[in-house]
C-alpha angles and dihedrals in degrees: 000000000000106000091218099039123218086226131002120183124206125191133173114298104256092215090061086052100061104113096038082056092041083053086062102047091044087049089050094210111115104166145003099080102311133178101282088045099052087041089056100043082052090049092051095050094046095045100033106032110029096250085292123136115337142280123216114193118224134188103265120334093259093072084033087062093046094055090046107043077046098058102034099051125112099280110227138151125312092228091046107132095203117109122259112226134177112208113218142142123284087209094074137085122281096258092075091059098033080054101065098038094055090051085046107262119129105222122240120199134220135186128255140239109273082219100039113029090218126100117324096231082205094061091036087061094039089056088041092055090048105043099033116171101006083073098091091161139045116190126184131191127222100210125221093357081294108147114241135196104284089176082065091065090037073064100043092041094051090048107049107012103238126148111259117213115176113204098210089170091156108026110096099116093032116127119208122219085270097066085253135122108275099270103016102155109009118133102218125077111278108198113209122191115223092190114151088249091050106099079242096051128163095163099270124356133106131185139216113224120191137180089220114057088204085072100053089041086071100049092046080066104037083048089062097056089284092281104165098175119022107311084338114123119211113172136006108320141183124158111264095162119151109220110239092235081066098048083053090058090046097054081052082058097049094064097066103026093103083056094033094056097034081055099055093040081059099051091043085054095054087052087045096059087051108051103031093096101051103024137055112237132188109269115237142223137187126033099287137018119206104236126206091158143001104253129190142150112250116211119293090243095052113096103229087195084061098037083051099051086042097056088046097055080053094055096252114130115217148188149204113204115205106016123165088016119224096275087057099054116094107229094051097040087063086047112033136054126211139194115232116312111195099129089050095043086057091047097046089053102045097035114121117171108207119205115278124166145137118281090029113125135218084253096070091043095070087041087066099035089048095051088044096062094045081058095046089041088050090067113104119261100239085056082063105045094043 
């Protein structure tokens, strides 16, 4: 085992949890929106999102993306013959496009900000010119948990019509530039990720949070097998349902994630002030991003394959999130299409994710940082110069 871990999830203690999960069993009620599930979507709302709009908890993000994606798209006819596309960033992890293809969207990728790393709003609006119409869903992508510009989509959805789902996958914890939870008040659907390596992490989980409770009223039903009247399905329908043991686990998490995000902002900072000078590093907006790992570009003349064999003989666990990027990877390179993809395929090539979680200190921060730039500075000098 690395003795600094890439990534190291901590969740509740179980043993701290006994009578909450004694409540369950003695209530007899595990799923289908139960107690615990409806008192944590209340929670969330109140403490995240300042009471405004409603959460629905769903299963893991993934599903959450499907339903969404599902629900929000340009409605047309059944027996149109136009393809059916779902515009979205190259630079982001595989769910968002599984997601649409399974809910029968081809997707359609754009490039990303060179400053950023989420949608060029350029691209997008090159893809969209070209594609019009056939485009019935836009999905960005807030990188990194890093909060982007919603009233951009509220634009692009009023222009052209298309659905806007925002995948939001590491973003519970994050504060927009108005002091507010990432998302408070949009009216579209914001997926967020619980996964145990998400800074608000119960194991598996993820919620949909939207700023109109009709629209959540929709995907409550479609994820419970879109029965609209009892074991009657009216719409589209798939089970998204969160079990109550782990809503149990996610009101545990509520109540750190204030200490649990402004950690790992401050742990980001001290990185930050280290490797400003030498790296290039995402530029960031709003108040608070919600850090699951500390990501930068190394220079263009480092080898990432060698920084990252370097670091692991020193016991220092990496990443290198994303890549490939999407339009790298096979399976969606036979499905998808894409606009041009410089910037992401810079980006894809340079990224390095350096290792960011809870309980780790200042202290191992400048461990990492210090055996990152011996292995920058290994590098030749005529590497560097070239």
């Amino acid at each position: 085992m690395q003795e600094i871990p890439f990534v190291l999830a901590k969740t509740p203690a179980a043993s701290s949890l006994v009578d909450k999960f004694q409540e369950v069993e003695f209530s007899g009620i595990y799923s289908n929106y139960g107690p615990k599930n409806t008192q944590f979507e209340a929670a969330l709302q109140s403490r995240l999102f300042g009471s405004q709009g409603c959460c629905l908890t769903v299963c893991n993000a993934t599903i959450g993306l499907m339903t969404a994606m599902k629900q929000a798209a340009r409605k047309r006819p059944r027996t149109s013959p136009s393809p059916r596309y779902a515009l979205m960033p190259a630079f982001t992890f595989a769910a968002a496009a599984h997601a649409a293809l399974w809910a029968g969207f081809t997707p359609l990728f754009c490039d990303i900000d060179a400053g950023s790393w989420g949608a060029c709003p350029q691209s997008e609006r090159r893809l969209i010119a070209k594609y019009g119409s056939d485009i019935d869903l836009i999905v960005p992508y807030a990188t990194f948990g890093n909060n982007i510009d919603l009233d951009h989509y509220e634009r692009l959805h009023r222009e052209t019509g298309a659905g806007i789902v925002v995948d939001a996958a590491a973003s519970l914890g994050a504060i927009d530039e108005r002091g507010r939870g990432f998302g408070t008040g949009f009216r579209h659907p914001v997926v967020y990720s619980m996964h145990a390596t998400k800074t608000f992490g119960v194991g598996e989980g993820g919620v949909i949070y939207c700023a109109d409770p009709d629209t959540i009223a929709t995907l409550r039903i479609m994820g419970n097998f879109g029965f609209g009247e009892p074991r009657c399905a009216t719409m589209p329908g798939l089970n998204s349902k969160m079990t109550e043991m782990t809503a149990v686990v996610a009101l545990e998490c509520l109540k750190t994630i204030n200490d649990v995000s402004d950690k790992r902002e401050m742990l980001a900072d001290a990185y930050r002030r280290s490797l400003i000078s030498e790296f290039k590093l995402q530029s960031r907006t709003g108040r608070r991003t919600a850090y699951q790992f500390m990501p930068l570009l190394l220079p263009k003349w480092v080898s990432r394959d060698a920084v990252r064999a370097s670091l692991s003989a020193q016991g220092i666990g990496t990443g290198a999130y994303f890549s490939p990027h999407l339009m790298q990877q096979p399976y969606f390179r036979a499905q998808c299409e894409a606009d041009d993809l410089t910037v992401t395929d810079d980006v894809g090539a340079r990224i390095l994710s350096l290792p960011l979680w809870t309980d780790m200190t200042t202290s191992i921060v400048e461990r990492v940082v210090t055996a990152l730039h011996q292995c920058v500075l290994s590098n030749p000098a005529d590497q560097r110069a070239a």
